[in-house]
LUMNUZA-539551 format. One line per 5 residues: number of its first residue (from 1); for each residue z, x, y of N, C-alpha, C. Coordinates in steps of 0.1 Angstrom, whole numbers, plus 5000, padded with zeros to 4 digits. Example, Ala and Ser with C-alpha at 12.3 -4.5 7.8 and 13.67 -1.06 7.14 Angstrom:
REM residues 2
1) 5078 5132 4943 5078 5123 4955 5078 5132 4967  5071 5128 4978 5071 5137 4989 5079 5129 5000
END
This chain:
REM residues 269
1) 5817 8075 9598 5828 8066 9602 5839 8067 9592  5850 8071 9596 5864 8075 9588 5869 8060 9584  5879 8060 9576 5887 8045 9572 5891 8042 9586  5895 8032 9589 5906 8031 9602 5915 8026 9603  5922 8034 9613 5934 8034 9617 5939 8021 9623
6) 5949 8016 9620 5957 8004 9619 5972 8002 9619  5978 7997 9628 5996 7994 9625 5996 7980 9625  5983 7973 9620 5987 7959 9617 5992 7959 9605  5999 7945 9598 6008 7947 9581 5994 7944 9576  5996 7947 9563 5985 7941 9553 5979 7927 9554
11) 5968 7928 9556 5961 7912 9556 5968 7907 9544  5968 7892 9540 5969 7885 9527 5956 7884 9524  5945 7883 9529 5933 7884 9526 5929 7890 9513  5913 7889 9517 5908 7901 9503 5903 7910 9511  5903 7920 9506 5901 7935 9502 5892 7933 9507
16) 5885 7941 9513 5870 7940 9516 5866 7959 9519  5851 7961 9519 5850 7973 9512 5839 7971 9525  5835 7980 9540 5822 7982 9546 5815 7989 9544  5801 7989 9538 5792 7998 9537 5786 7999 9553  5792 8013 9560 5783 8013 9572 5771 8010 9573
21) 5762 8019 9567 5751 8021 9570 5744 8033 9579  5742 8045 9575 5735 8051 9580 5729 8056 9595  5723 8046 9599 5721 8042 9611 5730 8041 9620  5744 8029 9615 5754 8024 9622 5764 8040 9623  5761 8050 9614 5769 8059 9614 5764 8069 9624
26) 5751 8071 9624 5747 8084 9634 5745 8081 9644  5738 8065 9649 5732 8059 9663 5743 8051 9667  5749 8043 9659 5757 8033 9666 5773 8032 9657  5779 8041 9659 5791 8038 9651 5802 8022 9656  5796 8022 9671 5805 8010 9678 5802 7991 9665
31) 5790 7995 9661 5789 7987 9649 5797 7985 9641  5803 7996 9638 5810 7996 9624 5821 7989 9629  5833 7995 9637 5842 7990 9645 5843 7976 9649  5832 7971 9656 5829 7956 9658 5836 7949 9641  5826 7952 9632 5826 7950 9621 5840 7944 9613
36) 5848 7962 9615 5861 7961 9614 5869 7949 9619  5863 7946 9633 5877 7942 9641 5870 7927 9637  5859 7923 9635 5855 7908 9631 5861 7903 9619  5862 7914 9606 5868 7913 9589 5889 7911 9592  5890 7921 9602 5903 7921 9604 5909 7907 9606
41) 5908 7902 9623 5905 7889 9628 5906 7880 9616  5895 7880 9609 5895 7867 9599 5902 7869 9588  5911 7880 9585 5923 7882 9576 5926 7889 9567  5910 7897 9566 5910 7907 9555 5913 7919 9557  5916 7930 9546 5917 7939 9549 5907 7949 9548
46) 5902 7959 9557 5892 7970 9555 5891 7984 9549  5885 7986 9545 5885 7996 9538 5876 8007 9542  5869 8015 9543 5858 8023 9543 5855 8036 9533  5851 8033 9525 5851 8043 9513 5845 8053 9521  5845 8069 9512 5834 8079 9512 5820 8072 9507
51) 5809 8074 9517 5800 8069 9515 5788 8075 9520  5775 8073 9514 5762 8079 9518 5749 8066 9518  5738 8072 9520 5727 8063 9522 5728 8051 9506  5727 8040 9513 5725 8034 9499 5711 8035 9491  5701 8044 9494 5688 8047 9489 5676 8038 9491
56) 5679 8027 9503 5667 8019 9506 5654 8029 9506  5657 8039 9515 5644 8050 9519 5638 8053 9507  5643 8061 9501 5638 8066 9487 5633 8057 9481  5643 8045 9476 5634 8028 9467 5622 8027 9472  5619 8022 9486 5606 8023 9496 5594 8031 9490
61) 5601 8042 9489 5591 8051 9495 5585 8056 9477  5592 8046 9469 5589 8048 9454 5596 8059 9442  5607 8064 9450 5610 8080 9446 5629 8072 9437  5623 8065 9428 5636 8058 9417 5643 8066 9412  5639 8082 9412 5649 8089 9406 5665 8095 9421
66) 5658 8092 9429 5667 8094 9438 5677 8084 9443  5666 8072 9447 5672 8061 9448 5682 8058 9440  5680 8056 9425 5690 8054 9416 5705 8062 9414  5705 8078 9414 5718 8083 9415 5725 8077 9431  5717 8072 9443 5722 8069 9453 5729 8054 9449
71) 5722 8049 9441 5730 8033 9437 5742 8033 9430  5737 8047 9419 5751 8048 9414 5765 8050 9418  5766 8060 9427 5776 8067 9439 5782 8053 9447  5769 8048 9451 5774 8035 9462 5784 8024 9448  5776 8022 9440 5784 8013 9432 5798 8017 9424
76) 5801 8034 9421 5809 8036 9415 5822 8039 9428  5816 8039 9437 5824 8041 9451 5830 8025 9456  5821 8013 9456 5824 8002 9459 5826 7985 9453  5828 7991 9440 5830 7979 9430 5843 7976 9429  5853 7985 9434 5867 7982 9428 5873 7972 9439
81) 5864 7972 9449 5873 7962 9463 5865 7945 9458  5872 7935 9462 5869 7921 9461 5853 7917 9470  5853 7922 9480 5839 7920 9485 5834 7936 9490  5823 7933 9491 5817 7947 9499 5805 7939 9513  5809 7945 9525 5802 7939 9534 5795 7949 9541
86) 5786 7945 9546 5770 7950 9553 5769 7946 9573  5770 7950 9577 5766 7950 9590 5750 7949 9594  5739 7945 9581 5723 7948 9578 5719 7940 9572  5711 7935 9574 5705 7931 9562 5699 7935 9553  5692 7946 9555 5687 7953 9552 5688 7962 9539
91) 5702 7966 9545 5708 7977 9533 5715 7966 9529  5721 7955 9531 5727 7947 9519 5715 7938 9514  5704 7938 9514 5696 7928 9505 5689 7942 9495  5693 7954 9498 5686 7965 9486 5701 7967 9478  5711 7964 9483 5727 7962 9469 5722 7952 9464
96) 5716 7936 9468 5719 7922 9464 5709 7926 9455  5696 7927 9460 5683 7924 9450 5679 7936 9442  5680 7948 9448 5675 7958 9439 5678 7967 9433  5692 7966 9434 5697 7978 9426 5696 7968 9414  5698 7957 9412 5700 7954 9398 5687 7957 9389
101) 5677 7957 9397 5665 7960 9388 5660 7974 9391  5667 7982 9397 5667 8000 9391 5670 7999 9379  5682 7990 9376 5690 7996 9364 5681 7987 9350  5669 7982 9352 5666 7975 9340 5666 7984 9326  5669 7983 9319 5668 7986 9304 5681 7999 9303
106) 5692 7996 9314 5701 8002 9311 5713 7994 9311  5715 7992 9301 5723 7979 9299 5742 7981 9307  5747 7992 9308 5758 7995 9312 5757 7996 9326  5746 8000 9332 5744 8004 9347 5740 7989 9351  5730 7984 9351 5724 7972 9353 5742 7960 9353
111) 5750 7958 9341 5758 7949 9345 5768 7956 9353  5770 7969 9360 5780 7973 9369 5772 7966 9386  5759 7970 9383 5750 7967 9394 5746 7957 9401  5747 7942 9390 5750 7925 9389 5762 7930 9394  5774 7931 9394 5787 7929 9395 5785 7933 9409
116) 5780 7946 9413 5785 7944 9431 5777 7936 9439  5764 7934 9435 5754 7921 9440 5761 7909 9445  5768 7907 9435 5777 7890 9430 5785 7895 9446  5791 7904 9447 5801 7903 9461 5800 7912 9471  5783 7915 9471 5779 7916 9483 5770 7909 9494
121) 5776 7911 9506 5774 7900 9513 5768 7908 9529  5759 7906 9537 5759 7907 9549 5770 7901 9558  5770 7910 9573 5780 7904 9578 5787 7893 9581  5778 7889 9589 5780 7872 9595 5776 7863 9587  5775 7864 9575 5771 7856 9561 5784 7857 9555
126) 5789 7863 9554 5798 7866 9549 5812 7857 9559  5813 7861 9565 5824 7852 9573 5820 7843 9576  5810 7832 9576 5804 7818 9579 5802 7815 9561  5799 7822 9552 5794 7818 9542 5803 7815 9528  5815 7827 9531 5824 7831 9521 5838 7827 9529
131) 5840 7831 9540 5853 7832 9547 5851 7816 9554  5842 7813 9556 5842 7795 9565 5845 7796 9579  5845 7810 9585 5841 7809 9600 5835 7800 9609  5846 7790 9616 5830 7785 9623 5827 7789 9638  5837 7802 9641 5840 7806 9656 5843 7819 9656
136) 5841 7827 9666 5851 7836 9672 5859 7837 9681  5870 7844 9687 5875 7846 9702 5867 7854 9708  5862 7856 9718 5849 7864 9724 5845 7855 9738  5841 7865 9744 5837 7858 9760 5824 7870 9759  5811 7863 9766 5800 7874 9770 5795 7864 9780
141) 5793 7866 9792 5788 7861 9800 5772 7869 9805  5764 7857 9798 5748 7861 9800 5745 7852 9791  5730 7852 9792 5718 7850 9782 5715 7855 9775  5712 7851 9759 5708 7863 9749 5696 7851 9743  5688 7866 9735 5678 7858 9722 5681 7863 9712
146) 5677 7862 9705 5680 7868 9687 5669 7868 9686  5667 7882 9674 5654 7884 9666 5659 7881 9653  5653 7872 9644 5661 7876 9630 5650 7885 9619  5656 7895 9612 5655 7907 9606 5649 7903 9594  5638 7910 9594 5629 7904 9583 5637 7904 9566
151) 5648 7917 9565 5649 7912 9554 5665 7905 9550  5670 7904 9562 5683 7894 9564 5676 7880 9561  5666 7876 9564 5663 7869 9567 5657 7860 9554  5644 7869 9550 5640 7866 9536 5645 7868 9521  5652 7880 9521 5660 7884 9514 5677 7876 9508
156) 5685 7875 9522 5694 7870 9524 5701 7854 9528  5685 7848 9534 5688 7835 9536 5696 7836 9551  5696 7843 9559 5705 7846 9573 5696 7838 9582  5702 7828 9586 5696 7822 9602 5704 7815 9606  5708 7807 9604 5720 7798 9614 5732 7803 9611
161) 5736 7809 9607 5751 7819 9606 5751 7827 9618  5744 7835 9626 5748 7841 9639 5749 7829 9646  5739 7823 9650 5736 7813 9657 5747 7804 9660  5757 7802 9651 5766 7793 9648 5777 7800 9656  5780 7815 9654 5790 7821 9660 5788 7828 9668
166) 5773 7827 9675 5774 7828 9689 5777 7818 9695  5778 7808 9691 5777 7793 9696 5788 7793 9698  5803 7798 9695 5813 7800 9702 5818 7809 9710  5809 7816 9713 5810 7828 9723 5814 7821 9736  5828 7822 9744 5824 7815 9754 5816 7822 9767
171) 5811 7816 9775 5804 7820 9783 5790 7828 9782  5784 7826 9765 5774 7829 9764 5762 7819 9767  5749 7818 9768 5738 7815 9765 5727 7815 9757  5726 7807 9744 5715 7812 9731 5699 7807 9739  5690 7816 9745 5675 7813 9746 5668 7813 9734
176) 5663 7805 9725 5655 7807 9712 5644 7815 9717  5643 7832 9705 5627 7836 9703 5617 7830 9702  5602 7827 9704 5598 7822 9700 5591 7833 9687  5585 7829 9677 5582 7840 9670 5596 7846 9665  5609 7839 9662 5622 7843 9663 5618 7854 9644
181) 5614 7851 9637 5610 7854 9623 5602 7865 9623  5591 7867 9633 5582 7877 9636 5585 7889 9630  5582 7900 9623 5586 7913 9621 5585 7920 9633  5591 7927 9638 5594 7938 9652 5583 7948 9647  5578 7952 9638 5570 7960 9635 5580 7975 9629
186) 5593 7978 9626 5598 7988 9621 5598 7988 9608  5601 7982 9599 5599 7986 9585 5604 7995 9578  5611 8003 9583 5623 8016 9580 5605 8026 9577  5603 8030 9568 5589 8039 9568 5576 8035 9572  5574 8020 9570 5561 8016 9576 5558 8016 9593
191) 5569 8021 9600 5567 8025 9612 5561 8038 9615  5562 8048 9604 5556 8060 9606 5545 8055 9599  5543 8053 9583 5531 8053 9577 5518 8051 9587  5527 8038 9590 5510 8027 9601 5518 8027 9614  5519 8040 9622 5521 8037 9634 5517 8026 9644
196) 5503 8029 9648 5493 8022 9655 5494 8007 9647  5497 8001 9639 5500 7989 9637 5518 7989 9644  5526 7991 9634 5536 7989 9639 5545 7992 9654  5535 8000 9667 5532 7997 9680 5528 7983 9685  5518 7978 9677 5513 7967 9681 5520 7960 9677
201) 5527 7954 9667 5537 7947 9664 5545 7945 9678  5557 7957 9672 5560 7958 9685 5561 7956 9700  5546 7952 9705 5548 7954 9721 5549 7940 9722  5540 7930 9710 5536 7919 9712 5552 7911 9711  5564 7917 9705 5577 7909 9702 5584 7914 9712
206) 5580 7930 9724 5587 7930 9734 5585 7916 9743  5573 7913 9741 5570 7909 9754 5573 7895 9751  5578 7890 9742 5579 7874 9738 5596 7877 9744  5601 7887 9738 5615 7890 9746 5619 7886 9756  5610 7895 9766 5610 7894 9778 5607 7877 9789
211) 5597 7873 9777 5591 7861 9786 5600 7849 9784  5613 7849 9775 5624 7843 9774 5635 7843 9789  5633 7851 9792 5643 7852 9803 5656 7857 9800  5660 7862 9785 5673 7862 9786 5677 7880 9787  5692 7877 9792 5697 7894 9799 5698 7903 9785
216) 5700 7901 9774 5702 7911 9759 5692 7899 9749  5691 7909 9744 5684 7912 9728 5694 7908 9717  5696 7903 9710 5707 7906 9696 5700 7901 9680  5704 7911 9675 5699 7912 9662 5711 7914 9651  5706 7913 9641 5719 7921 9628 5717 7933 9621
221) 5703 7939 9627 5698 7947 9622 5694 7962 9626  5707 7973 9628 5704 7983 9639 5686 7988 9635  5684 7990 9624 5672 7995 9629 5658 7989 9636  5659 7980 9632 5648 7968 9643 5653 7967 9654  5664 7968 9659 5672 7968 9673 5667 7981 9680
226) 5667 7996 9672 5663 8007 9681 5648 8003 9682  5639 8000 9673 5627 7998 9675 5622 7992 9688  5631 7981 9691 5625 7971 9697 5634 7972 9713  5645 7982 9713 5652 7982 9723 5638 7994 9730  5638 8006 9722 5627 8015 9730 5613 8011 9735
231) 5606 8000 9725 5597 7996 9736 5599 7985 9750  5607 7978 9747 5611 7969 9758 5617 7983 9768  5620 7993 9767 5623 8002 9781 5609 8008 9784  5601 8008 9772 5589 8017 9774 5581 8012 9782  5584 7997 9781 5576 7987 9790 5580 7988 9799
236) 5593 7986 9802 5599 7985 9813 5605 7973 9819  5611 7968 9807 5615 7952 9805 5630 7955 9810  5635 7947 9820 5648 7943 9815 5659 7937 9809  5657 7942 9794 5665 7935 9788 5673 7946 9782  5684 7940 9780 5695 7950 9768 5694 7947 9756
241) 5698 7949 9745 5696 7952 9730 5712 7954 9727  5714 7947 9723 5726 7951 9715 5728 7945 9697  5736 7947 9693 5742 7945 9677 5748 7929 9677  5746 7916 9670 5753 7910 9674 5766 7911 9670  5769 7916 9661 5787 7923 9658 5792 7928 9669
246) 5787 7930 9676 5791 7937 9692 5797 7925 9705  5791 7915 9705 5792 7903 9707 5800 7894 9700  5801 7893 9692 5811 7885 9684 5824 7893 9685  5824 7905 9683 5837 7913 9686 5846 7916 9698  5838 7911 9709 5841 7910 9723 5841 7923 9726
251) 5834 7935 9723 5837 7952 9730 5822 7952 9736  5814 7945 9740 5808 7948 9750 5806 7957 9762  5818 7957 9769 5823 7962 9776 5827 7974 9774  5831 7980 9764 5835 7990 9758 5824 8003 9756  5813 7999 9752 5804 8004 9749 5793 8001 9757
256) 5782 8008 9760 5767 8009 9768 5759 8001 9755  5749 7996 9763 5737 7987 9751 5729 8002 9746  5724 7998 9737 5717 8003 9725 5701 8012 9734  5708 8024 9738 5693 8029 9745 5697 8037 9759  5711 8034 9766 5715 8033 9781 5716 8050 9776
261) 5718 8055 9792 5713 8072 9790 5726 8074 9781  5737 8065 9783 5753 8072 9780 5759 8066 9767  5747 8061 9766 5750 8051 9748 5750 8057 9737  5760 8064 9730 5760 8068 9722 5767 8062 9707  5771 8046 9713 5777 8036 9702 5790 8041 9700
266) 5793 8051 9710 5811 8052 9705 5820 8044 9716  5831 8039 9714 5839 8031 9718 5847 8038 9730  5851 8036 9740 5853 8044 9747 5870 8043 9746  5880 8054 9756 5888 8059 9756 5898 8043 9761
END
């Protein structure tokens, strides 16, 4: 996802810096955009640096020599803007929590690495938490549930921040998950490691989905969203899946849910 294009004047806002995310860049770019047009809206200005993985995978998967030049790059790329924002929880709770302790016993990296921590923020945390959002303009007419993302969640402290600004969506409906905390079973690698577990996870949170009644899925989290969008079709559930950035942004419409034959997360013409 390129910077974007804009003939609005300069926000008076702050700066603000999006780490896409990976994900949001190859499966769902319509994320990013939502993103954009939500940061815009509330007065800031966007940025989108050159950017790559921020090295959750590698961290995971124990491989710190990789991970770490990935922290470096992301931080020497995204420290000069006032905030840096996450569409994830995921990849922003591995800026908040763990890059700072890659960098232990290196005293110049470690306080560059505190410094982006301090002003990184997940999305909807970030405009309910930093900016004082208590609404959006947006219309979605239907029912939704929310999953909340295991590490938005524990990591980040994220739960009543969407909740709040769906809560202004007009013409939506919030059905509570039950099991709303539940892990979906994806784990970014523990989905391959322990397949046959994290299947099972999975069918048991399609089906709590489904037995909600509501018409979409919404999460903060694209990769627990593909997880959980493909088994609810695998079942044969009808529900949609979407990003809640997508919903708060009002392009709905604009874009197919997360999975549709023609969904490729790009915004259409």
């Amino acid at each position: 996802m390129s910077e974007p294009q804009t003939d609005k004047a300069p926000a008076a806002g702050p700066h603000v810096a999006l780490l896409v995310t990976c994900l949001a860049d190859l499966f769902r770019p319509a994320v990013g955009f939502a993103a954009v047009k939500l940061l815009e809206d509330a007065g800031c200005t966007v940025h989108v640096p050159d950017q790559t993985c921020c090295g959750q995978p590698a961290f995971n998967a124990g491989d710190r020599r990789n991970a770490t030049a990935l922290a470096q790059q992301v931080i020497a790329d995204f420290e000069r803007f006032d905030y840096v924002v996450v569409p994830s929880g995921s990849c922003a709770g591995m800026v908040v929590k763990h890059y700072p302790e890659l960098f232990h016993g290196d005293p110049v990296w470690a306080r560059r690495a505190r410094g982006l921590a301090l002003k990184t923020f997940e999305l909807v945390s970030f405009l309910t938490d930093v900016l004082k959002r208590d609404g959006v303009e947006a219309r979605f007419d239907g029912t939704v549930t929310y999953h909340d993302s295991c590490a938005g969640l524990r990591e980040l402290n994220v739960k009543q921040q969407p909740r709040r600004l769906l809560s202004s969506v007009d013409g939506l409906s919030l059905t509570e998950l039950p099991g709303a905390e539940v892990c979906c079973g994806f784990g970014g690698t523990f989905c391959v490691k322990y397949a046959d577990i994290s299947v099972d996870i999975v069918e048991r949170k399609a089906r709590d989905i489904a037995d909600t009644g509501a018409d979409v899925l919404l999460a903060g989290d694209l990769g627990c969203l593909l997880n959980m969008a493909g088994r609810l079709q695998r079942q044969g559930y009808d529900v949609e899946a979407r990003h809640v950035a997508e919903v708060l942004a009002g392009i709905t419409d604009e874009v197919p849910p997360i999975g549709a034959s023609d969904a490729d997360g790009r915004l259409e013409d």
